[in-house]
Steps between C-alpha positions, in 0.01 A plus 500: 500500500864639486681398171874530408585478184854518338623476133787528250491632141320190412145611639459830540185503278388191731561692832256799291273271466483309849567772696138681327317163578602499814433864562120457388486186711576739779843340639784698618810524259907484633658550121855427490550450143640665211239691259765544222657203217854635576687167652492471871600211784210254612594442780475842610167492467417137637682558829308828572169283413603214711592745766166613530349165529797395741451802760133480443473830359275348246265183456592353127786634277481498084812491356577510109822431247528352172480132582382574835736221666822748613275742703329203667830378581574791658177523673550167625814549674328686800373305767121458514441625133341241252586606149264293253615564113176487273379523189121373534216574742485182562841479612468824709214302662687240627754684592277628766291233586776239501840672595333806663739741278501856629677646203405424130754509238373647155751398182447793268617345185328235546087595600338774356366803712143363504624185646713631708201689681332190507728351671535739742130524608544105531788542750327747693196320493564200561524396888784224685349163476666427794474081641757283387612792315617685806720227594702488185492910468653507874817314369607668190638822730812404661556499911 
């Protein structure tokens, strides 16, 4: 699978983390965030994630900030792109099998690494329940 990721000062030690999971679970990594602590723009990095998933250029985004809720924000402004902000597995689960989220939102200060990873094997495993579901996820993009 083809994963972007993007990231502000907030999780650079989270993106470390992920990115290795991800990298011994054999997916394919688009990194877009910042490796440093210096203070950079979220948004930045949330557009070029939601991008990805937008253009198809990838099949599930991670993106990561302090609270996590202004880089889904941002994610959420492109069309198609399903931004879910969480801070459990169990929320990262029904974020998939409910609202069929393509892009999980991480909130740094918030989860610790561990959980974080957690959470992301969730997302990833975690398949689109679809039924009555699908009905409800086909309205929240607007026409």
């Amino acid at each position: 699978m083809k994963i972007s990721i993007g990231n502000d000062h907030a999780g650079p030690n989270y993106k470390k983390a992920i990115v290795q999971f991800l990298e011994e679970q054999g997916h394919e990594i688009i990194n877009h965030g910042t490796d440093t602590f210096e203070s950079v723009d979220y948004p930045d990095f949330g557009h070029e994630v939601a991008y990805d998933i937008q253009i198809k250029n990838a099949d599930l985004g991670i993106v990561i900030c302090g609270s996590g809720n202004g880089i889904a924000m941002t994610a959420n402004k492109h069309q198609d792109v399903r931004a879910a902000l969480c801070w459990t597995k169990e929320i990262a689960e029904l974020a998939r099998l409910h609202n069929d989220a393509n892009v999980i939102s991480i909130p740094a200060r918030f989860t610790s690494i561990e959980q974080a990873v957690q959470m992301v094997e969730t997302f990833l495993t975690t398949p689109f329940e679809g039924g009555r579901h699908a009905n409800r996820v086909n309205k929240i993009a607007c026409q």
